[in-house]
N, C-alpha and C positions, 0 to 999 in steps of 0.2 A: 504494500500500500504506500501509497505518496502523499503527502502534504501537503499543498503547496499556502503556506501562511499570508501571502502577499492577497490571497483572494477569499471570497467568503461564500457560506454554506457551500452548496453542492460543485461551486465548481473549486473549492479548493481541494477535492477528493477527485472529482472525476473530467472525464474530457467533455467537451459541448455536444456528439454526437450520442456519445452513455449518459447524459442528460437527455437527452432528447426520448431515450427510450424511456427514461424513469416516468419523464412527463407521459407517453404514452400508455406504460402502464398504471399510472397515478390519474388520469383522465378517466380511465373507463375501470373503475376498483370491479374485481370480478368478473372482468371479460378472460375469457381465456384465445392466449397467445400459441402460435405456432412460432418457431424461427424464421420461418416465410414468409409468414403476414410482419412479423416486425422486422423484416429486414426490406417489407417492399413499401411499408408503412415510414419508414424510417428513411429509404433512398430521395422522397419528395422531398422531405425536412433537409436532410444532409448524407452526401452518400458514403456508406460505409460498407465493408465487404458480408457478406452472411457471416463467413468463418469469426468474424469480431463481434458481432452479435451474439451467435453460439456460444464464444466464450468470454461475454458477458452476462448471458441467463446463465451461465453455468454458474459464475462468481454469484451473483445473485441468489442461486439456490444454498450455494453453499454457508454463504451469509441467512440464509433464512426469508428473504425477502419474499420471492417466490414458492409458491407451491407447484411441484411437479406431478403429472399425471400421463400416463402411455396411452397412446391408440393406436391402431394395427392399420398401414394403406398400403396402399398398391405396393409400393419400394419398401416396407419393413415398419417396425416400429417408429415412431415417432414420439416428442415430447411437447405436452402443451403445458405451459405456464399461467400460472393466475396470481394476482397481487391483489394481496385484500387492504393496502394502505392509501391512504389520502397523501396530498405531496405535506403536509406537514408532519401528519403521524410515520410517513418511512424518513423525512430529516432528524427526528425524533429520533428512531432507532438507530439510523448511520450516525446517530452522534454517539449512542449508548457503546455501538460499535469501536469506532473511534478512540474512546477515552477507555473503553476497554482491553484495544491495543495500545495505547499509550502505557497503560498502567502495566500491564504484560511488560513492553518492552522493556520500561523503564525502571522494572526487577532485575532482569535480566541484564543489565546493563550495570545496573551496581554490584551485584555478583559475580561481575568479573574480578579478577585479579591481574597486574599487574605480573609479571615472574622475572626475575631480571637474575640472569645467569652468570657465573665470570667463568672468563676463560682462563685456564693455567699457564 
């Protein structure tokens, strides 16, 4: 995850086109998504490739954001997505997120040690 402090809420976490998808699935809470529809949903807004899509509902789910669900077509299984947040209750939890990696890291970061060796 990246930071960037100079800017605020969502775009200090993510790029203007992974905004644009949040907006889409924060616009219609409960719609369920394919990676097709929000990547053809998505290319009018700003064009991005499917593969970067994919592996931002992937982040997504993994984060909890999205709920995942299969259905069987023509070409194989498939994944559809649903977000049950409003755009203020998911800034809400990316923030929970957030200070939750922060607080993570920044254990992690005092428990290092220092080892200073000599040579003979």
């Amino acid at each position: 995850m990246k930071i960037d402090l100079t800017k605020n809420g969502f775009e200090s976490i993510f790029t203007s086109w992974q905004i644009e998808v949040l907006n889409l699935l924060t616009e219609y809470p409960g719609r369920e998504w394919t990676s097709g529809i929000l990547h053809l949903e998505m290319f009018d807004r700003e064009p991005v490739s499917r593969a970067s899509v994919i592996g931002f509902m992937k982040l997504l789910e993994a984060w909890s954001v999205v709920e995942v669900s299969y259905d069987k077509g023509q070409g194989g299984p498939y994944r559809i997505y649903k977000c049950n947040y409003s755009m203020d209750s998911l800034w809400a939890y990316i923030k929970l997120l957030v200070m939750a990696w922060i607080k993570e890291s920044s254990a992690i970061l005092s428990s290092t040690k220092t080892v200073k060796t000599e040579v003979e």
